[in-house]
C-alpha positions in Angstrom: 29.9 30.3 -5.1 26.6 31.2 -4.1 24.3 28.8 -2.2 21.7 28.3 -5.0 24.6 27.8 -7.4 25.9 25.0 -4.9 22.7 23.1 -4.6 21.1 23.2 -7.9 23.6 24.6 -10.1 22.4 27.8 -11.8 19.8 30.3 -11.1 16.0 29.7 -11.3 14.9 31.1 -14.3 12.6 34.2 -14.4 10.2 33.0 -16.6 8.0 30.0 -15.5 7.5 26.7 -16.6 4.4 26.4 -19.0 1.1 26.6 -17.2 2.8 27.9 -13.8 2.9 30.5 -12.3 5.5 32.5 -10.4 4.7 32.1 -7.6 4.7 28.2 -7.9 8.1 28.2 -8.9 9.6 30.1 -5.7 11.2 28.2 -3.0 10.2 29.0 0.3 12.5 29.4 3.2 10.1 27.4 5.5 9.7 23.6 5.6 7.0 21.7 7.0 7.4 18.6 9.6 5.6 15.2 8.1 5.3 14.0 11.8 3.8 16.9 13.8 3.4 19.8 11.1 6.0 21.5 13.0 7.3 24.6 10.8 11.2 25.0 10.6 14.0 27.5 9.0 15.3 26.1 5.7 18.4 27.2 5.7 20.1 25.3 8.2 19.2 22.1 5.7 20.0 23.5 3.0 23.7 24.0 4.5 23.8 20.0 5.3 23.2 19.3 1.9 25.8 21.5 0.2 28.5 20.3 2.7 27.5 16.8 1.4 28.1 17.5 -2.2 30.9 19.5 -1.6 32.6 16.8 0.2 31.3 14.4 -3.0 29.3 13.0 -0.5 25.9 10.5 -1.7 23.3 13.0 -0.5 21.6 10.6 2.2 22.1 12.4 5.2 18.5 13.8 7.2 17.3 16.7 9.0 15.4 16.0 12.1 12.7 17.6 13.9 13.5 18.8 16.6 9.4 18.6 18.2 9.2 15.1 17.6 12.0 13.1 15.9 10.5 12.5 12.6 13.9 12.3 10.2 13.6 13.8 6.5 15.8 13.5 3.8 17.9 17.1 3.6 17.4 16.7 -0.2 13.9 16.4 -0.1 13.3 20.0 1.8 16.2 21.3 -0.6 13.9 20.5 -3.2 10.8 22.3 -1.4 8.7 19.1 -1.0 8.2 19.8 2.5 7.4 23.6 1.6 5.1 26.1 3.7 2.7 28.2 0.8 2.3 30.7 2.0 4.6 33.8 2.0 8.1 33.6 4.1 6.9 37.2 5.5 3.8 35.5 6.5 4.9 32.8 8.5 7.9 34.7 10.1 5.2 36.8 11.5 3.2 34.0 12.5 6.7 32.9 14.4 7.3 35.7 16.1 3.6 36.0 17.3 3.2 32.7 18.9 0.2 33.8 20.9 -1.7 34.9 17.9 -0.3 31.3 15.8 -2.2 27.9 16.7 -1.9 24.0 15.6 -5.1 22.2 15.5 -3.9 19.0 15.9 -7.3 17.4 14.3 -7.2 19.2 11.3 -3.5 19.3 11.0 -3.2 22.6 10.4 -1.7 26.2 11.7 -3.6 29.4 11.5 -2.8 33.1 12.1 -4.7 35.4 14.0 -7.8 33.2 12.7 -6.7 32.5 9.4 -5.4 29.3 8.3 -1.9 28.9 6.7 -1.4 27.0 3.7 1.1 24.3 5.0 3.0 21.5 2.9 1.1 20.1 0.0 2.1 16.6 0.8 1.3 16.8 4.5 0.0 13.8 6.2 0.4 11.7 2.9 3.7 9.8 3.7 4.3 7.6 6.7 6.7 9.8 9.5 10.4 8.4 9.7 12.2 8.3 12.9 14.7 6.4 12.4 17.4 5.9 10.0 19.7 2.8 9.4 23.5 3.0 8.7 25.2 0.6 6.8 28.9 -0.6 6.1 30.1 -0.2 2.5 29.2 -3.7 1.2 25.5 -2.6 2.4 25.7 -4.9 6.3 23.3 -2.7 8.1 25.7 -1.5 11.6 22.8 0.3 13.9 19.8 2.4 13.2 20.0 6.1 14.5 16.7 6.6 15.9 15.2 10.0 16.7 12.9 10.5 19.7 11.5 14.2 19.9 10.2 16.2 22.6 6.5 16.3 21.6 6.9 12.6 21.3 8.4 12.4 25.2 5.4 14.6 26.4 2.3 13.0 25.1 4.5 9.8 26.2 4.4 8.4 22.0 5.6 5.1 22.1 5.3 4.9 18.3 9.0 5.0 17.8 9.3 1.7 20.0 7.4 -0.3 17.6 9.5 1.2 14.7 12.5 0.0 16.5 11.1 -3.5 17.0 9.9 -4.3 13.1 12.8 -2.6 12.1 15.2 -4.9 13.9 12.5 -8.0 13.2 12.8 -7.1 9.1 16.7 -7.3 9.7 16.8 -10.5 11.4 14.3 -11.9 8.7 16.3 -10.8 6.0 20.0 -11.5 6.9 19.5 -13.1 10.5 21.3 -10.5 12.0 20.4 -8.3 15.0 20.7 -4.6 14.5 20.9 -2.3 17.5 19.3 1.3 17.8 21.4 4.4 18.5 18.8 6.5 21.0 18.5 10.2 20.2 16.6 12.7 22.8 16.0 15.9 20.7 14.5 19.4 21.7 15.7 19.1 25.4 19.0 21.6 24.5 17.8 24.1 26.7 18.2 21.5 29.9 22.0 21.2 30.7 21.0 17.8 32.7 21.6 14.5 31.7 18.6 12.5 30.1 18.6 10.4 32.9 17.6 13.1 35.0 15.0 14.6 33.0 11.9 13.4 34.8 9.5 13.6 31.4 12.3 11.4 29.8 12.7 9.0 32.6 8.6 8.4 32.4 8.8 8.0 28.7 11.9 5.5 29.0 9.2 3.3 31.9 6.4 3.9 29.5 8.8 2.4 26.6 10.4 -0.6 28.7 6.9 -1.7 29.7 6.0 -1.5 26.5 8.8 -3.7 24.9 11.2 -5.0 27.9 13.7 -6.1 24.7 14.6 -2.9 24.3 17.3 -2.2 26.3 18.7 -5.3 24.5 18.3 -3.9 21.3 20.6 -0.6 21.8 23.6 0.6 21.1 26.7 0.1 24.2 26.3 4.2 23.9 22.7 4.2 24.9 21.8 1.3 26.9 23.6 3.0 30.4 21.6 6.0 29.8 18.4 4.8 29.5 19.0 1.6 32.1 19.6 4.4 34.8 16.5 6.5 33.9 15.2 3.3 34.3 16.8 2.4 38.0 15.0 4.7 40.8 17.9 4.2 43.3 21.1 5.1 43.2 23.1 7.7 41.6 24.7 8.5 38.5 27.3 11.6 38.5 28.3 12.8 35.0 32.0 15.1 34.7 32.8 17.6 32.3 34.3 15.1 30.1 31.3 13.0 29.7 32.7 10.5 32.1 30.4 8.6 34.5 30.6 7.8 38.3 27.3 5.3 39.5 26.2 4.6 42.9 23.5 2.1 41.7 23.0 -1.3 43.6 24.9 -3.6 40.8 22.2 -6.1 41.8 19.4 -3.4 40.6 20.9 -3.0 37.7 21.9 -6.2 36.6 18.0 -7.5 37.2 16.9 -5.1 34.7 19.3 -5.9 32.3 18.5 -10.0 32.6 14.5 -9.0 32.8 15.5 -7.6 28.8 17.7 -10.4 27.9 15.0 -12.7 28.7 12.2 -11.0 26.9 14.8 -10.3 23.8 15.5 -14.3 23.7 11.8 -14.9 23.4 11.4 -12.1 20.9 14.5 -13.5 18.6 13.0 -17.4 18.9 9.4 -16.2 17.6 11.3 -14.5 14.2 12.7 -17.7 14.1 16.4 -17.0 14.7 18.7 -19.9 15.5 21.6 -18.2 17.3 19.3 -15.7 19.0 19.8 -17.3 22.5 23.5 -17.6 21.9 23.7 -13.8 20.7 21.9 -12.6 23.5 23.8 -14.6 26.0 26.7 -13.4 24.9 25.1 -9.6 25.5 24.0 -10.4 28.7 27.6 -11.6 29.8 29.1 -8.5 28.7 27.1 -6.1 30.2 27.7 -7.9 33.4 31.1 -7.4 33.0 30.3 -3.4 32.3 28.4 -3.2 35.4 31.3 -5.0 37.5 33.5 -2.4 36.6 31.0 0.3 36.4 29.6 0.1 40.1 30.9 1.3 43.8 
């Protein structure tokens, strides 16, 4: 079965909708990021999406950019809301040329060899996404997947910190439960280090703990040792083939910046007015001692 077929179940017809033209109704093969006006390949989304409904899959799942984390919904660039205008030749060219192809970051728009591209209609009107949440079948929300992209490392944005701290607040307003935050790095591929050696990462993870000390409270058990050692500046932190991990960090080290972000978490769970909040992060803070004990030469 084709790939159009797949998605939106027949052919696009060849004569346009009334007062339309053609070349309204054609679907480009380029998609525009909401966050950073990054331009990316469509196809690659537009796989996701048929997967998802060929599994009989709710199509919820997101496509994110790779430049700066900013999540969007696979069916919404199936749809071609997030659609470059001008010609696929065009911006391929424009692609391949990146010393002729500039962002102007004020205007928030690209241009070729002088000429400005027409970029997504809708650019700039909806607030970016970074994160999304996932939830258990009877709708318990179990961790947000948060998205943290490389632009957004190297102009040290902090903007994703904030979404991860009214995120969790809204949660522990609404149902009094704390939700933690699985940390994403995206656009460092290329680097076959660990993110805790990734100096730009390390200085965005300082930035972002000075910022919000509860944050290392607030994350996932897979992402808390990661970013707690870009955090620690002694020590080491050896990483096998198999993903395990060896440390040589001063337990003590550790453990001070773990209670330094229990502490600020307690305060930050009594000012949204949650009962059990010191009991819940007491009961974090005991078992990540235990991690470290075990965890530690």
């Amino acid at each position: 079965m084709g790939l159009w077929k797949r998605l939106f179940g027949s052919k696009p017809q060849s004569t346009p909708a009334a007062g339309r033209s053609l070349e309204d109704t054609r679907q480009s093969g380029y998609w525009q990021c909401q966050g950073c006006g990054s331009i990316h390949f469509k196809q690659e989304g537009l796989e996701v999406l048929a997967e998802l409904q060929d599994l009989g899959n709710e199509v919820s799942g997101g496509s994110t950019c790779s430049e700066c984390g900013t999540r969007h919904r696979v069916a919404e660039i199936a749809s071609g809301k997030f659609d470059m205008q001008d010609s696929d030749e065009l911006i391929a060219k424009a692609l391949a040329d990146p010393g002729n192809a500039s962002w102007d970051r004020q205007r928030k728009q690209w241009s070729y060899r002088g000429k400005p591209l027409r970029g997504s209609t809708g650019f700039g009107t909806e607030k970016p996404r970074q994160l999304d949440v996932s939830r258990s079948s009877d709708g318990t929300p179990l961790f947000f997947t948060v998205h943290v992209g490389k632009e957004a490392v190297l102009h040290q944005d902090l903007a994703v910190v904030d979404e991860i701290t009214g995120s969790v607040a809204e949660e522990v307003r609404n149902r009094g439960v704390v939700v933690p935050s699985m940390l994403f790095f995206s656009g460092f591929d290329h680097d076959s280090r660990p993110i805790w050696k990734i100096q730009e990462i390390r200085s965005w993870c300082r930035l972002a703990f000075e910022r919000a000390p509860h944050l290392l409270t607030l994350l996932t058990e897979q992402t808390v040792d990661p970013v707690s050692w870009s955090l620690i500046e002694t020590g080491e932190v050896q990483e096998d083939g198999a993903g395990n991990c060896t440390t040589a960090i001063d337990p003590m080290e550790w453990l001070q910046l773990l209670k330094e972000s229990a502490l600020a978490c307690g305060e930050f769970l009594r000012e949204l007015g949650m009962q059990e909040g010191d009991d819940w992060v007491e009961q974090w803070f005991l078992k990540r001692c235990s991690h470290v004990k075990e965890n530690t030469q």
